[in-house]
C-alpha positions in Angstrom: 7.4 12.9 24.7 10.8 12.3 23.1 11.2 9.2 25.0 7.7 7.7 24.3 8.7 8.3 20.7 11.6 6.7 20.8 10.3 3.5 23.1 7.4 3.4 20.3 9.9 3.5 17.5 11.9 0.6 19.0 9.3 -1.5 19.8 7.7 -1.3 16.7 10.9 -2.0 14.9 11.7 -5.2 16.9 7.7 -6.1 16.2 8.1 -5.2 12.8 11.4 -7.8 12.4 9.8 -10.3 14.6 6.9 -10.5 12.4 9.1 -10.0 9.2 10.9 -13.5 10.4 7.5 -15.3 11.2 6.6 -14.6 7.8 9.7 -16.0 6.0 9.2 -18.9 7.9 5.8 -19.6 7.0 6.5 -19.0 3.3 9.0 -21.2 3.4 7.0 -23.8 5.2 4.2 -22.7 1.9 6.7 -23.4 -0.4 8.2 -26.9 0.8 4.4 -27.9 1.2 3.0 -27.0 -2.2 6.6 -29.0 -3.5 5.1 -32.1 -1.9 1.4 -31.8 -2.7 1.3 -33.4 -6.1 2.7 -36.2 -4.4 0.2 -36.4 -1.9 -2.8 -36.2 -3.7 -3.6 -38.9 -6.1 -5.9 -36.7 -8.6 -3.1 -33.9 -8.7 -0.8 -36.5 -9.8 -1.8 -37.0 -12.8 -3.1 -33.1 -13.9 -1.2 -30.5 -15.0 -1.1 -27.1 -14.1 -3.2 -24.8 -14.7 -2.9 -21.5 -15.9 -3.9 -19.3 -12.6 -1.5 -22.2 -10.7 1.7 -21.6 -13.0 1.3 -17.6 -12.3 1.0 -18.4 -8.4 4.0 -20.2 -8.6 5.6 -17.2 -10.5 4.2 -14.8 -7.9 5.8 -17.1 -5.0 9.2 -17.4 -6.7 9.9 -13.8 -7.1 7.6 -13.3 -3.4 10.5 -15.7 -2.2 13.6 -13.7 -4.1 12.2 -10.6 -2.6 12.6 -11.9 0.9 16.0 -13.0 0.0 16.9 -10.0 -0.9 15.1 -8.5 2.0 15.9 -4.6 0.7 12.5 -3.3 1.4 12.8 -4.5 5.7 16.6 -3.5 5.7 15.9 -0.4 4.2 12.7 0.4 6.6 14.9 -0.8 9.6 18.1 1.5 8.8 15.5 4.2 8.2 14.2 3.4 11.9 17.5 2.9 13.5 18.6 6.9 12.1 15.5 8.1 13.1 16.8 7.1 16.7 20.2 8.1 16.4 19.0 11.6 15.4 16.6 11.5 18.7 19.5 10.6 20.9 22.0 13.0 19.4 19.7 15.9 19.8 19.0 14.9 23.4 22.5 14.9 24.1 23.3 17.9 22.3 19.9 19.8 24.5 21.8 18.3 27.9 24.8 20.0 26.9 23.2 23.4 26.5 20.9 23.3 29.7 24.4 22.1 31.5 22.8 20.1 33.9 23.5 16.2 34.7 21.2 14.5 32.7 19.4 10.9 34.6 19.5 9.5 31.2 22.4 7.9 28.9 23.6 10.4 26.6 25.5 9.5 23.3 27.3 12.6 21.8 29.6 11.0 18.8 29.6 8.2 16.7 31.9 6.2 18.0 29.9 6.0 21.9 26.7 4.7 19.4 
């Protein structure tokens, strides 16, 4: 059970920063797009922004600091990487106690992580 856990917590961390990566790229892509548009459409040209477009761009700007930053994802993925190390400590710790040979790698300190 332990071990599904842990494949399902890895996995879904290295989903979770695949997808986390995908995204920045398409924002960026979003961004360097919407940068251009007035230039490619002859009637935006000549408008001006509109209310509901100047808080979108606000919205995108601080979207785009926010990924910069990227807190929230490191935060989530430290969060996922202890949640691992505690698994594997206490499943080196329980081989110790039983005394038999485990099949499986074992890390017992900080410095063999």
């Amino acid at each position: 059970m332990a071990t599904l856990s842990q494949r399902h917590v890895l996995s879904t961390s290295l989903r979770s920063q695949k997808l986390s990566n995908n995204h920045i790229l398409l924002f960026q892509r979003v961004v360097r797009l919407s940068q251009h548009l007035h230039l490619l459409i002859p009637l935006v040209r000549s408008s001006a922004l509109r209310q509901e477009e100047e808080q979108l761009r606000a919205r995108l700007e601080a979207t785009e600091d926010e990924l910069r930053r990227g807190n929230a994802s490191k935060g989530r993925m430290n969060e996922m990487w202890g949640v691992v190390g505690q698994r594997t400590a206490l499943k080196a710790r329980e081989g110790m106690e039983t005394g038999g040979e485990g099949k499986e790698w074992a890390i017992v300190d900080e410095e063999g992580l």
